[in-house]
Each structure stands twice: as structure tokens, then as C-alpha cells.
N, C-alpha and C positions, 0 to 999 in steps of 0.2 A: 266260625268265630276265631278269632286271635287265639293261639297258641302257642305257646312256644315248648312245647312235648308234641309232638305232631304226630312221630313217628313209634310202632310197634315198641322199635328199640332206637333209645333216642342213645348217641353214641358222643364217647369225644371226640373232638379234634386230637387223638394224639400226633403230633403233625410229624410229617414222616420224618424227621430229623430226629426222632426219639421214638423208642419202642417202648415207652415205661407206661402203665396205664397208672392213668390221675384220679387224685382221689376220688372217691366213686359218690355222688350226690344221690341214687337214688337204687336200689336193688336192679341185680343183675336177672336179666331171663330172658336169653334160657343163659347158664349158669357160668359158658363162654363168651357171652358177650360183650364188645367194647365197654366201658362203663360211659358214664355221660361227664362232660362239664361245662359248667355256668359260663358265658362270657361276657363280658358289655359291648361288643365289637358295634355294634349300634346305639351306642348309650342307654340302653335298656339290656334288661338281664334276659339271657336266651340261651337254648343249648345250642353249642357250636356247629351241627349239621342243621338247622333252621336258619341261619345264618347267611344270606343270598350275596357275600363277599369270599375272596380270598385271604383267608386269616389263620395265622400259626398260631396254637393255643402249647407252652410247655408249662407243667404243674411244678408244684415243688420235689415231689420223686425225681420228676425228668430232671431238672435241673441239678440234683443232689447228686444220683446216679453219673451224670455224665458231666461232673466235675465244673460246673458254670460257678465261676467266683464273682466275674465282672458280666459289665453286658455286652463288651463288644465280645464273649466267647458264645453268646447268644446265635452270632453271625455263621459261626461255625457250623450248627444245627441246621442250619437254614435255607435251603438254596433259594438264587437270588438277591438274601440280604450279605453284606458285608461288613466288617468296619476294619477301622485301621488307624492305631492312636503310638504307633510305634517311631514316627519322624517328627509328628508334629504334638505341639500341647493340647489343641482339641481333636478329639475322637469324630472320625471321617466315616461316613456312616449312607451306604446305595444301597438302595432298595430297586432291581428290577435294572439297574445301569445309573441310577437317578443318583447322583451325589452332591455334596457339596466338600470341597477341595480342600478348602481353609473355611473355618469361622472366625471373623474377625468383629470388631466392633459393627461394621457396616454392613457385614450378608451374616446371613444366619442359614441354618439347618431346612436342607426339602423334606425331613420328615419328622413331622410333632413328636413328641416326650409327654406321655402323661406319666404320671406317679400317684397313684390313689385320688385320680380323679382331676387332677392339679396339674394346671399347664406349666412347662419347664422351660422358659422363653431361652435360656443357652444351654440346655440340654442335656446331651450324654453325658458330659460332663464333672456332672451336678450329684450324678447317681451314687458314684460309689460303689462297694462290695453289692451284691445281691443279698440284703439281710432279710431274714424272713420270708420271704416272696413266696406269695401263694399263686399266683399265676405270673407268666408274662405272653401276649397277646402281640402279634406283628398283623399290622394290616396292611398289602401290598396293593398296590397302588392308592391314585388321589383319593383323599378324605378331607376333602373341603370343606363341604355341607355339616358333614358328623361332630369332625374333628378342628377344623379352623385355619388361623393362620400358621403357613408353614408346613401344610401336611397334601404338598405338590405332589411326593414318592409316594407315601405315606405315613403312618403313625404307628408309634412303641406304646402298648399301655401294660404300665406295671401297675398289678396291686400287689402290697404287703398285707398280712394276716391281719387280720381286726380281732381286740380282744375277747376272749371267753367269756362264759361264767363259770369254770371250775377253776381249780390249782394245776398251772401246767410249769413244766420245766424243760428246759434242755442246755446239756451240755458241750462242744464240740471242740476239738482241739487236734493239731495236724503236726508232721512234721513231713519235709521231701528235701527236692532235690536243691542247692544252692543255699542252704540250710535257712528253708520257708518253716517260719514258724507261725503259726496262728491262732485263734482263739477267738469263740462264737459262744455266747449268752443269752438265754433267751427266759424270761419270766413271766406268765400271768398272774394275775391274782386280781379275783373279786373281793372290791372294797366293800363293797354294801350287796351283798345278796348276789341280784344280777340286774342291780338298777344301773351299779357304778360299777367299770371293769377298767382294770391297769394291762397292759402290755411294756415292756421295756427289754429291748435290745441291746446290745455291744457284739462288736468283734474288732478284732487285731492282727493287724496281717505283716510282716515284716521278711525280707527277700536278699540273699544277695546278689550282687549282678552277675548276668551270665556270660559276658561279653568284659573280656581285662583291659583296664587300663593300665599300658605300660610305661607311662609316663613318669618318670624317677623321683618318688618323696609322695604320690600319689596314691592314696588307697581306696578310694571311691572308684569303684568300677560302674560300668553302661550297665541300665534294666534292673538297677536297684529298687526294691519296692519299702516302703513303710507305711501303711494306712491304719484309719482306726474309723470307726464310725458306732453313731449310737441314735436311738431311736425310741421312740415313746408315745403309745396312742392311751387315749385317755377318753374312754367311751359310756355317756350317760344316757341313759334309756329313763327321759322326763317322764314317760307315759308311753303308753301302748301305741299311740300318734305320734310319739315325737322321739327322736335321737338326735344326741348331738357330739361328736368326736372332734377331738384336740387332737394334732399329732405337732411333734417338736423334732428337727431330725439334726444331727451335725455329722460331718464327715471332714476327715483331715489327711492330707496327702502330700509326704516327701518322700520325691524319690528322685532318681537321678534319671536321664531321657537317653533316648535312644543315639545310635552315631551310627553316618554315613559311611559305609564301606567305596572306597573308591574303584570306579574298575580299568578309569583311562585316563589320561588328560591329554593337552594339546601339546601344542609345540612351542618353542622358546621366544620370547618377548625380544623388544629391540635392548634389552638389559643385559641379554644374554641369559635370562632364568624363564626355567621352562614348568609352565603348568600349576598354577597354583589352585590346591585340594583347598577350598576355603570352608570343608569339613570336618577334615581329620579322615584320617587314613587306618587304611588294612589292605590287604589284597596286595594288588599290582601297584607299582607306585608311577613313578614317571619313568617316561622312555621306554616304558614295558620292561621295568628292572622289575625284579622280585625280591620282594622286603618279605622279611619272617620276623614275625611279629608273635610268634607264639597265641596266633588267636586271639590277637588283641589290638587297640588305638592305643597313641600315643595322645593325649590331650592333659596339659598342665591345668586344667579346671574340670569337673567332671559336669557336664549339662544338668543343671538343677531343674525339679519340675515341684512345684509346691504350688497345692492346692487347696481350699479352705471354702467348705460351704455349711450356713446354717437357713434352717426354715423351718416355717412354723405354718399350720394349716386349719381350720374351722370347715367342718361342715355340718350341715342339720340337714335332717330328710322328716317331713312334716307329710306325716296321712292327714289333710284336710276331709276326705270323708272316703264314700268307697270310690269314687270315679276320679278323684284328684287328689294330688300330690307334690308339691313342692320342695324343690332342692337347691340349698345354696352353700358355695364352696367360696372361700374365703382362704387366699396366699398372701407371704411374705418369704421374700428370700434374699438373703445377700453371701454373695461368694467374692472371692478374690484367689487371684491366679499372679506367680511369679515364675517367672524360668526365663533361663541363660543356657546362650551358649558361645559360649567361649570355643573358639573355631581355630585349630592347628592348621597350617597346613605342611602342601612337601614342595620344595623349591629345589630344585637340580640347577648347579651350577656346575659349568663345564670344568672350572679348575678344582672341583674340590669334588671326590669320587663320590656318587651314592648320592642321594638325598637327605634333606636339611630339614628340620621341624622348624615349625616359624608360628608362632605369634600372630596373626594374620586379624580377625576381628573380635569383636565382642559384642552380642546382640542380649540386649536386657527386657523382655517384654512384660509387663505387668499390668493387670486386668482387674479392677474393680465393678463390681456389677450388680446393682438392685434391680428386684423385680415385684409385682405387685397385680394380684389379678382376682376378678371377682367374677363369679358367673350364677347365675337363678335360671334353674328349669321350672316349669310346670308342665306337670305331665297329666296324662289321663289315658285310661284302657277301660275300653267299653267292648260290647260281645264281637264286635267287626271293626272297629278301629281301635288303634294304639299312636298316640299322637302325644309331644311333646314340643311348646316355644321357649325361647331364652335369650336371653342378652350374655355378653360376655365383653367385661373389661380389663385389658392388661396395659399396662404401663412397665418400664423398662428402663435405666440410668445406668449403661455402661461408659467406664473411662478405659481405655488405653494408651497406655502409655511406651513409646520401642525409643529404645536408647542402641545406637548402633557406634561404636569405636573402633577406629581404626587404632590403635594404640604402637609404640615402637617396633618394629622387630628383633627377633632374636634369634640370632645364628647359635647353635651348642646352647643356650640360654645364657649369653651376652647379648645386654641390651643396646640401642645405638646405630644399630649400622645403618638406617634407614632416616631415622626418625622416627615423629608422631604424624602423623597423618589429618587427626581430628574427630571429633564427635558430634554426634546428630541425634536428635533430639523431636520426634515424632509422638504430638500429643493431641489424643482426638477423645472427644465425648459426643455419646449421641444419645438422645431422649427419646423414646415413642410411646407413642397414645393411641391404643386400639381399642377400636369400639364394632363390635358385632352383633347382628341380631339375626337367629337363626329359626328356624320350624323344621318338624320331621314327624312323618304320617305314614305307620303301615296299614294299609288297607285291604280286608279280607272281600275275595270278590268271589263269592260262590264256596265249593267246597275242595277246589283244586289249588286256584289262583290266588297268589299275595301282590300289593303292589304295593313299592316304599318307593317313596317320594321325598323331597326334602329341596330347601331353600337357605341360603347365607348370604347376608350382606355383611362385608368387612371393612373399615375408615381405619387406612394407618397412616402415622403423620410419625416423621423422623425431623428432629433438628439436633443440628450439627455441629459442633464448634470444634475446629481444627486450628492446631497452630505448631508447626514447627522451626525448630533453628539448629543455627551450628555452632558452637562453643569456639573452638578453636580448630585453625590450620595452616600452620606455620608452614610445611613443605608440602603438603596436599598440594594448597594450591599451585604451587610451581607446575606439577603435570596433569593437572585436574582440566577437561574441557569444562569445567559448571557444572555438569550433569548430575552425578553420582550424588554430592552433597551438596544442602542447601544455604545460599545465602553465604556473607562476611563473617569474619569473626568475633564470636560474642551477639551477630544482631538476628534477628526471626527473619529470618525466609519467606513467612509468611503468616499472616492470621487469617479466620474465616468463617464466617457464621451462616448458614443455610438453615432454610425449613421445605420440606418439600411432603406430599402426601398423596397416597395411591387409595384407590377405591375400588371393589370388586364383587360380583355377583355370582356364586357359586351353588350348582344346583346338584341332584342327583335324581333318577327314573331309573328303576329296578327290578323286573319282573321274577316272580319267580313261580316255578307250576310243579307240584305235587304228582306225580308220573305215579308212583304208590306207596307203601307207609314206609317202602324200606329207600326210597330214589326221590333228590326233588333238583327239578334244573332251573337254573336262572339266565338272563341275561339282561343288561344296563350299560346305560351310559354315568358317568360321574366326571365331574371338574375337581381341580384343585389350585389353590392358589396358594403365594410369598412374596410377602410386598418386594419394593425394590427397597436399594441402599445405598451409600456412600462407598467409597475408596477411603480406608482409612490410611494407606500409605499413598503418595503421590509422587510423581519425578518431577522436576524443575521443569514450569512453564505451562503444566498443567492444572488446572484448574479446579483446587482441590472441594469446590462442591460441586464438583461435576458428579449425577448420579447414572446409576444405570436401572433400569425397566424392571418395574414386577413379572414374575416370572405367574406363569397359567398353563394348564393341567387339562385335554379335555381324554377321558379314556373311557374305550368301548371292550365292555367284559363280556364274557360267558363262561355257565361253568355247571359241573354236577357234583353233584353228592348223596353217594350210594354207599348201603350195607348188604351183604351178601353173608350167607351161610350161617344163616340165623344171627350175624350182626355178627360174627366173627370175621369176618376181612370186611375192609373198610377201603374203599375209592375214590378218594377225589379228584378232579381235575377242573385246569380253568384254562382260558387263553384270552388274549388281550393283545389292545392294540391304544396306544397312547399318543399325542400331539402335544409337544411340549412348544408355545413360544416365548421367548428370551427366557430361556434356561439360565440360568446365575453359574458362571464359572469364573477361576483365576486365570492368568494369563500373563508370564513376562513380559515386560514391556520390551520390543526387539529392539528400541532405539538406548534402552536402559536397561539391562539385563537385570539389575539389581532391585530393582524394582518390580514386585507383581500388581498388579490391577484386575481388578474385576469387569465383566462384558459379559454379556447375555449373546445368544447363541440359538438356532431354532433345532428342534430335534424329534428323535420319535424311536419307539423302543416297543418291541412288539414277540410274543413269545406263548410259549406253552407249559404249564405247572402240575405235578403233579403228585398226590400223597398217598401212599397205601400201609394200612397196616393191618397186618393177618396175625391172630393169636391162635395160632398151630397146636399148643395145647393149654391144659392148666401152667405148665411149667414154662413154655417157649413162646414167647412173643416175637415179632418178624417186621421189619418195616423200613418202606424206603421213602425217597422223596428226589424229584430231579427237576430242573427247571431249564428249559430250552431258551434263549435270549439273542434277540438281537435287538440291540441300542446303539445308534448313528445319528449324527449330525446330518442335518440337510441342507444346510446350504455353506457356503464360502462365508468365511470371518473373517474381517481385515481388521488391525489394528494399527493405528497412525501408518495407513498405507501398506502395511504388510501383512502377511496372508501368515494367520496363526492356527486358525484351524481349518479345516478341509472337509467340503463336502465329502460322504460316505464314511469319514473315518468313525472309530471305534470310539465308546463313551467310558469315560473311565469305570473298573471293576465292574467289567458288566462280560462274565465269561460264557462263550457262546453255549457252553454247555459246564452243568453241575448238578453233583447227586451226592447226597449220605443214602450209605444204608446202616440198620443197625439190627444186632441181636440181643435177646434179651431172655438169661435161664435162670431157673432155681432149682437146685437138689436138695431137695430134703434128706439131710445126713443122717439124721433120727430123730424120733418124736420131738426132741426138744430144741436141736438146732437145724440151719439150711445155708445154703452156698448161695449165692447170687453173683452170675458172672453178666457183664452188659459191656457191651461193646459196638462202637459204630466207626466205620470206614468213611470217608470222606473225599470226595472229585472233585478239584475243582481248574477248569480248564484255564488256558493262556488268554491273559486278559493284559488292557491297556492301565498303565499306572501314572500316565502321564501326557498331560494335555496340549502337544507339541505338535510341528509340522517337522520331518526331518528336514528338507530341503531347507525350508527357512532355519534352522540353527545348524545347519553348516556353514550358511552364509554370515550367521550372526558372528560366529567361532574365526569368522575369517579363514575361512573354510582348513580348520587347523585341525577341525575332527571332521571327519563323516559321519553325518550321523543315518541308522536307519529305523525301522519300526521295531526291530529286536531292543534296540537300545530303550525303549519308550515300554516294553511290554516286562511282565512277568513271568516266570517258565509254568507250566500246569505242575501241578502236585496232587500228591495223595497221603491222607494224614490218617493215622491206626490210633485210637486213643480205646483202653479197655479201665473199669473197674472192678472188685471182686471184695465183695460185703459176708460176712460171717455173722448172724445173727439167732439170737436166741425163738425159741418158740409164742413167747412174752411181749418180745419187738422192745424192751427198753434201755438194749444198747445195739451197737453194733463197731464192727473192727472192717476195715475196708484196707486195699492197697489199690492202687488206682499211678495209671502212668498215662503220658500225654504225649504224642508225636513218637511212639515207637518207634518208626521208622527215622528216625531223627532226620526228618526232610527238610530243606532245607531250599527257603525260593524267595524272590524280590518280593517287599509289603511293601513299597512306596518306593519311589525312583525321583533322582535330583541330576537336573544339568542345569551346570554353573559355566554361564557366560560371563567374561569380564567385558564392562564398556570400555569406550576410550579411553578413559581414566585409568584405566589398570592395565591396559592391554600391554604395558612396556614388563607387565610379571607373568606374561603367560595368559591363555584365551580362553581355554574350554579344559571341564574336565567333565565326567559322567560319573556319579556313583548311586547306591541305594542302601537303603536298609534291608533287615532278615529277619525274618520270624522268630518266634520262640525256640530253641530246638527240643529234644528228647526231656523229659520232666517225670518223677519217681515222687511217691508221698505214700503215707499212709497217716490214716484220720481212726480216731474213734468218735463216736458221739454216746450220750448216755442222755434219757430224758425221761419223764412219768407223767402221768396224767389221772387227777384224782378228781 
């Protein structure tokens, strides 16, 4: 019959990125046993070693313990997963090598976002602090079938805690390094018995930047943080058949953005100025001078990133009788996105010693965004099948809007010496209407063998209204070849209306066999799809409803999961091999540097994963996790005739090798109190951060840099992050100190090379720089909570 307790000692996924064992759902035995936890990694409730996928499960301990605020510190834990939201205003997010570069109005994310159930059409973004989370669930690779549109890599599913029926409390408050203050709230309370139950959230999070801006009259420094978020579920229990939950959530975000550290530039223009940083600077400046900066940019506006999202959610789960069951989820969301960057740079001129800050441009991007999505399961669990169908509709109305100015320059900060150049004015909205209708069947075939199966069909339809212009350019034009900026002064460049729409069939076949109560092995095949999209920036003379191809997922797993030593050491392992066609990535335009574009790409990413965790005793838990990867392009990609990326080369953040290990102890100091020290090491090796050919941008640079694959890559690191919790016998506070990147290491998170077109080439050609991590991080937290 269907189970989902199958085994002696049915165990968690604690996944090897975390040593913490999660709350325990069901008695321990024998008395060191992993404990178990619940997942939906199938859209049904299962313990995590029944589970015939590759899926990271970390609880709320894990995540508490090892200091996860946001989600892309999720990535951390993880090997394999990534992200990285430290250059750009959307959070970049590989799974296995699989990423998507930029999110813009037109491409969206290779792997799905649920949030208690709820599809998150722009995603990481949207999330916020981690408030209350009771689970977060990574499922690597495609989850088409399961999971839907957008889940090519695969899918994030977070749930937050559903409310009680008693009186719960808690209280949390922080203070660290950079003088981080913060502040977490959390209250139940049954209204009515335990028919009607409230939950209500808040936290406050507020940062200084770690990274100085030395720019004079400026006090806004880089990696500024200020958030706040709140949260409120509201859960009615009609009858023993029927629940129905409300949830309301807002989250609010100003902070200031990250800045590009320079490492090179080119050589001097027909102007006689050499290399313009169209970033802002540190490091090396031009001509290989060295500027001291005190560990800090120079930027006369500090990069705003302000953020703003509300949503609102319905769901009912209806026992129609014992064999059936009904569920429908019901969204609304709307967010808005702002951020600037007002862009320094450094211009060496031969008569004047040293390097000049300049004025250089100003980029304004602003993102408004609705979404709207409804889905109905029916399900049913009979003694030998477990089967559920459903439709799923999402709708989508994002605008963006990029305002780019070239505005005066200023030498010392006198205005004039150049002039104004002009502004441009890139306005695109795009609509889509998705309509899916899915089935999924696990089937018990005897007393060994399971087999899940499963079917999708997906209708996406984008249309498109694009329109940009250029306000003014009085001296632009004089050296301008047309390229760079659009159109006359004052008139639209261009207007443009498209509808275009993709369609796809996504399956999955997944065996899996019961070897005995403590081992069960599987192997499958699964797809995944991501419709295709527009170019929401364009270069002159291109064709701005020119689309690019959905991207498709087909990958072949296998994998085991075992308990040893009476379910105290835990096993897993998986390996796989993936076929990716037209992969959705960005891409300079070589003939318009200033320009990126999006182009599909074929590829295929293939490797070995693995999780263990050993509870050594009551006191010491022990656990690792490493992931072997290789992810490559296969074939030659031309763009308007030039060769931008290259059969065999590396896929971005997809490091050949990565592993956490972690430890995890308690001393019981006396009857009434205990130490808890937890700590995990982190590998992760030299990976590609940048989707470039060298050869081809020497040639763009006018061959003014050399470029090679060092320039394009990341260096490996290794990050030490420990916690240390003091706790009473009672459990209803606790005092912690917790630090983050001990080793204060320090390594490229995202890489930039800035080519100038013709248009600019009379200021200098190429420079190279990147952004940096987090470094070295100090806090200490108390929390107080009760539960009556």
C-alpha cells in the first residue's frame, strides 16, 4: 500500500549543509535516531527519505542556529545552490550551474519560488527576511511536471508556520557588527477555541554599510540595509472537512546597492583620457596607479535599491470524503522596485597628475509588477495509488521602466567641461497568461516497488509594448555613431507592440525500490520547462519584438537513501545528467557593448551529490554535504556574427567542486542550564561569474586589455561561520553570539567588463572590475518566547 512511513526509522532530510536535527514529528527509536520531517517535495505530504528526488529540507533550528536572515544565505548551506544579489537589484539564483544572469521584465527565473503553496512569478525577490519559517525545501533539478512554469533548475518551496490553537509568544532582538539592529515579533492567539486561530508577524532589520563612501558631503555608504516586514495568517477550521487560511504579507526595503571595485582599465582614447571606470572605483585605478582610498568609493550619489512588496493569499483544503480531497490556492501581489546608480568614474589625463572622478552616467531602473494566480488540486489516496489533477492559472503585468543619462561632467566637481550628452528613456510592459493543466500518480507495484509518474501541459502568451526615446543631445550627437542612443531629440526611437506564445509538454517516470526498511534506491527521468521572452533593452536597428526560444529541461537521475547504525548516520547520494535546449542567458551586444541582450544557448550539466549525517552522540551531531559538477555549453553561439560564447566553456557559478561540513554540540553546564556551540565550514571552488569569450572582448576593447579566463572567474574560498546559544533548562530564552566569515575571506561575487562603443571610444575602451562578499560579521541576539 502507499506509505509514506515506510521505513523502521523514518529520518529527516537534515541536509548535509546543517547538523541541526528538526523538529521531531514523530518519537524517536531507538533513542539516537535522526528524527523524521514532513515535506511536500511532491505536492503531497511525505517523510523526506520516501521521497524518490534530490531535495534539501533545513527546519527552523537549522536555520536559526546558522544565522540564515535572507534566502540567498540559504545558498550557503547548500552545495550546488547559489545566489547572488550583491551587483544587481534582482537576486541571481544556480541551481546545479543552471542560472539566470539578470531578471528583467522579459526572462524570468530557471527555478520556481513557492511561498506556502503560492507561486512567486518574480520571485527571490519578493521574499524578504525569513520570518517565521518552518521549513525551506530546495529541489534540484527540473520540476516541470510538479512544480510548473519556470522550474528548468529547479524549485525554492518555503513554508512559514500556520497558526496554533494555544497562546504562543516570541520575542527576538539583535545587535552586531556595522551597528545591525533588529527586531522579530511573533504572536498566536486562538480567537474562538481552536475553530478560528490568528498568527501575526513583524521584524526590523536596519545595517550600516560595510564598504565607505569617500565621496565629500556624502554619508550614505555601499550594503546599507533597512527592512521591515510583517505578516499575518488567519486560519478557520469551518468543520472537521473544511479549513480555510487567509494570509496578508508586506515587506519593505531601502537600502543602498552594492559598487564595483575596479581591477584594470584600458588605454587612453583619441582625447587623450584614459579608461573610463563607468562604475566607481577602489583598488587599482588607471595606468596601474594605486589610489588609497581608505577601503572605500568615491561616488557623489550612493546606489539606492528600494523595494516594496504586498500580498494577500486564500487557501481552502476540503475533505470531500475518505478517498477525495480538494484544494484551491488563491494569489494576489503587487511589488515595486526602484534603484539608481549614479556611476563615477576615473579619467587620467596626461597633463593633470593622478586620476579625476567624473560624473559619468546615471541609470534609473523602476519596476512595477502584478501578479495573480489560481490553482485547484483534487487529490485522492487509495491502499495502492496516490493520485492528484489540477489546473493552474497565473497572470502577470510587469512595467519597466530604465532612464539612462549621460549628464555634464565634472572635473574636482566643476560642471561644464564636456557638456550634457543626453538621456534615454527605455519603457517596456509585458502581460502573460498562463494556463496549465497537470496530473501526478504514485503507484505501489508490489511490496518493494513505487512508481510516480506524472504529466504537464503549459500555454504562455507574453505581449509586449515597448517604446523608447531620447530627450535631448546637444553634443552627444557630434561624436555619437547612432548606436549607443536612440533616435533625435525630444522624438521615440521607436514604438512596438508584439504578442507572441509558447506551449509545452512536461513529463516525469520515476522508479523507485525498497532494497529494505533502512535503504530505498530510485532512478528517473524528469523535464522541465521556461517559456521564452522579449529583450527589454534593445540597440539601434534591432528589432525590439524580436523574441528568444523557451528554454527545456530533460534530466536523467539516480540516487539512494540510507540509514545505518540504527538510523544514526544518514546517506544520501544522487547523480545526474541534464540536457538543457536554448538555455535563456544575457549577452553584450559586441557590436554595442552598452547594450545586453538576451539568446538561448544549448548545454548540459552533469555530476554527483551527496549528504551525510552522523549523530555521534546525544550531545554531538556531525554532518557534511559536497556536490561534484560539471555544467558546459555545447555548442558555438554567434551573436550578430560574433562568437560570444564557446563550445566546452564553463556555466556560470557552477563550481567543479563544493562541500559544507558542520558540527554541532551541547554541554550541559548544570541541571538548569546548557552551551550549544554549532558551527559549519564551507568549499566552494573557482567558478565562472561571467558569460564572456576572452578573445572576443580583447577584440571589442580594441584590443586595449587582454583579456583571459582568470578575468572572467572567481578565486575558491572557504568561509568559517560559528554560533554559541546559552540556554536555560525551560528553553524560554536564550542569549547567543554568533559571527559570520571568520576568516574574513574575501573573493569576486559577480564580475563586470565595460566596453566602450564607438561612441565613447574617444574616453577610453575597457575596464574590468567586480564586486565582494560580505566580509568578517559579529552579533549577538537574545530571543525570549512561552508557549501556554
Amino acid at each position: 500500500m502507499i506509505s509514506h512511513h515506510k521505513k523502521k526509522v523514518i529520518p529527516a532530510i537534515i541536509a548535509a549543509s546543517s547538523p541541526l536535527i528538526a523538529t521531531p514529528s514523530l518519537a524517536q527509536s531507538p533513542a539516537l535516531a535522526i528524527e523524521e520531517v514532513i515535506v511536500t517535495a511532491q505536492r503531497r505530504e511525505q517523510s523526506l527519505q520516501d521521497v524518490p528526488v534530490s531535495v534539501k529540507a533545513l527546519g527552523a533550528d537549522q536555520l536559526a542556529q546558522n544565522s540564515v536572515n535572507d534566502i540567498s544565505d540559504i545558498g550557503k548551506l547548500t552545495p550546488g545552490l547559489s545566489f547572488s544579489s550583491t551587483a544587481n537589484p534582482d537576486t541571481e539564483i544556480a541551481i546545479r550551474g543552471i542560472s539566470t544572469a539578470t531578471v528583467s521584465a522579459g526572462v524570468e527565473q530557471s527555478t520556481a519560488l513557492y511561498l506556502d503553496g503560492v507561486y512567486l512569478g518574480r520571485g527571490f525577490d519578493l521574499v524578504g527576511d525569513l520570518l517565521d519559517v518552518e521549513r525551506v525545501e530546495v529541489l534540484r533539478g527540473p520540476q516541470g511536471t510538479l512544480f510548473g512554469r519556470n522550474a528548468a533548475a529547479g524549485a525554492v518551496n518555503i513554508t512559514t508556520a500556520a497558526p496554533q490553537d494555544n497562546l504562543q509568544g516570541k520575542l527576538k532582538v539583535a545587535y552586531g557588527s556595522k551597528s545591525l539592529k533588529s527586531f522579530q515579533g511573533l504572536g498566536n492567539i486562538p480567537l474562538v477555541d481552536d475553530s478560528l486561530l490568528l498568527r501575526l508577524n513583524a521584524s526590523f532589520r536596519e545595517r550600516d554599510g560595510w564598504l565607505k563612501n569617500t565621496s565629500p558631503g556624502n554619508e550614505e555608504d555601499f550594503y546599507q540595509q533597512k527592512r521591515n516586514s510583517l505578516r499575518s495568517k488567519l486560519l478557520w477550521h469551518a468543520s472537521d472537512e473544511l479549513s480555510v487560511q487567509l494570509t496578508a504579507d508586506h515587506y519593505k526595503q531601502d537600502d543602498t546597492r552594492s559598487a564595483f571595485i575596479v581591477t584594470r582599465v584600458g588605454s587612453a582614447g583619441p582625447l587623450g583620457i584614459t579608461g573610463v571606470n563607468p562604475e566607481g572605483i577602489e583598488a587599482k585605478g588607471t595606468n596601474n596607479q594605486a589610489i588609497v582610498l581608505d577601503n572605500g568609493l568615491p561616488r557623489t550619489v550612493p546606489p539606492k535599491l528600494k523595494r516594496e512588496s504586498s500580498g494577500i493569499s486564500l487557501k481552502t483544503d476540503w475533505e470531500i470524503n475518505d478517498d477525495f480531497s480538494l484544494t484551491s490556492v488563491s494569489s494576489y501581489r503587487r511589488s515595486d522596485l526602484d534603484t539608481g546608480t549614479p556611476s563615477n568614474g576615473l579619467l587620467s589625463v596626461p597633463s593633470i597628475h593622478g586620476p579625476l572622478i567624473t560624473s559619468f552616467y546615471v541609470r534609473n531602473l523602476k519596476v512595477d509588477n502584478k501578479e495573480f494566480n489560481q490553482e485547484f488540486r483534487l487529490q485522492s489516496i487509495t491502499e495502492n495509488l496516490d493520485w492528484f489533477v489540477g489546473v493552474n492559472y497565473f497572470y502577470g503585468d510587469v512595467n519597466e521602466r530604465s532612464d539612462f543619462a549621460l549628464p555634464a561632467f565634472a572635473i574636482a566637481g566643476v560642471p561644464g567641461v564636456i557638456g550634457n550628452f543626453g538621456d534615454n528613456r527605455s519603457d517596456v510592459t509585458i502581460k502573460t497568461h498562463s494556463l496549465a493543466l497537470f496530473a501526478d500518480a504514485v503507484i505501489q507495484l508490489g511490496n518493494d516497488w513505487q512508481l510516480a509518474t506524472g504529466l504537464r501541459y503549459s500555454y504562455d502568451e507574453k505581449r509586449v509594448h515597448h517604446h523608447a526615446a531620447l530627450s535631448r543631445a546637444p553634443v552627444f550627437t557630434a561624436i555619437s555613431d547612432g548606436n549607443f542612443l536612440y533616435g533625435l531629440d525630444g522624438q521615440p526611437a521607436f514604438k512596438s507592440r508584439d504578442t507572441e506564445s509558447w506551449n509545452n509538454l512536461s513529463g516525469r517516470l520515476v522508479a523507485d525500490y525498497t532494497i529494505n526498511d533502512d535503504a530505498t534506491f530510485y532512478a528517473g527521468f524528469s523535464q522541465g520547462y521556461k517559456a521564452g521572452g522579449y529583450n527589454s533593452v534593445v540597440a539601434t536597428g534591432q528589432d525590439p519584438a524580436d523574441t528568444f526560444d523557451q528554454e527545456k529541461a530533460n534530466s536523467f537521475e539516480s540516487g539512494i537513501k540510507s540509514d545505518w547504525l540504527d538510523g544514526r548516520l544518514r546517506l544520501n547520494a544522487s547523480a545526474f545528467y541534464t540536457l538543457y535546449k536554448n538555455f535563456q542567458l544575457q549577452q553584450s551586444d559586441p557590436n554595442n557593448p552598452g547594450v545586453a541582450l538576451n539568446l538561448t544557448a544549448d548545454a548540459k550539466t552533469k555530476g554527483l551529490e551527496m549528504d551525510m549525517t552522523f549523530r555521534a552522540s546525544e550531545a554531538l551531531t556531525l554532518g557534511m554535504s559536497s556536490s561534484i559538477l560539471d555544467a558546459e555549453f555545447t555548442e558555438d553561439t554567434y551573436l550578430q556574427g560574433i562568437l560570444v560564447i564557446k563550445k566546452g566553456q564553463d556555466m556560470l557559478r557552477a563550481p567543479r567542486f563544493s562541500a559544507v561540513f558542520n558540527a554541532d554540540y551541547v554541554w550541559n553546564l548544570t541541571n538548569n542550564f546548557s552551551l550549544r556551540l554549532t558551527a559549519n565550514y564551507i568549499h566552494n571552488g573557482r567558478q565562472r561569474i561571467a558569460n564572456d569569450v576572452p578573445e572576443t572582448l580583447t577584440a571589442a576593447s580594441g584590443n586595449a586589455l587582454a583579456f583571459s579566463e582568470a578575468d572572467l572567474q572567481s578565486n575558491s574560498y572557504n568561509l568559517l561561520n560559528a554560533k554559541l546559544t546559552l540556554q536555560p533548562a525551560d528553553d524560554n530564552w536564550s542569549l547567543s553570539l554568533w559571527g559570520t566569515n571568520l576568516g574574513d575571506e574575501a573573493f569576486r561575487d559577480d564580475d563586470h567588463v565595460s566596453i566602450s562603443n564607438a561612441a565613447l571610444r574617444a574616453l577610453g575602451t575597457a575596464s574590468t572590475s567586480y564586486s565582494r562578499n560580505e566580509p568578517r560579521m559579529f552579533g549577538v541576539d537574545f530571543t525570549y518566547h512561552f508557549n501556554h
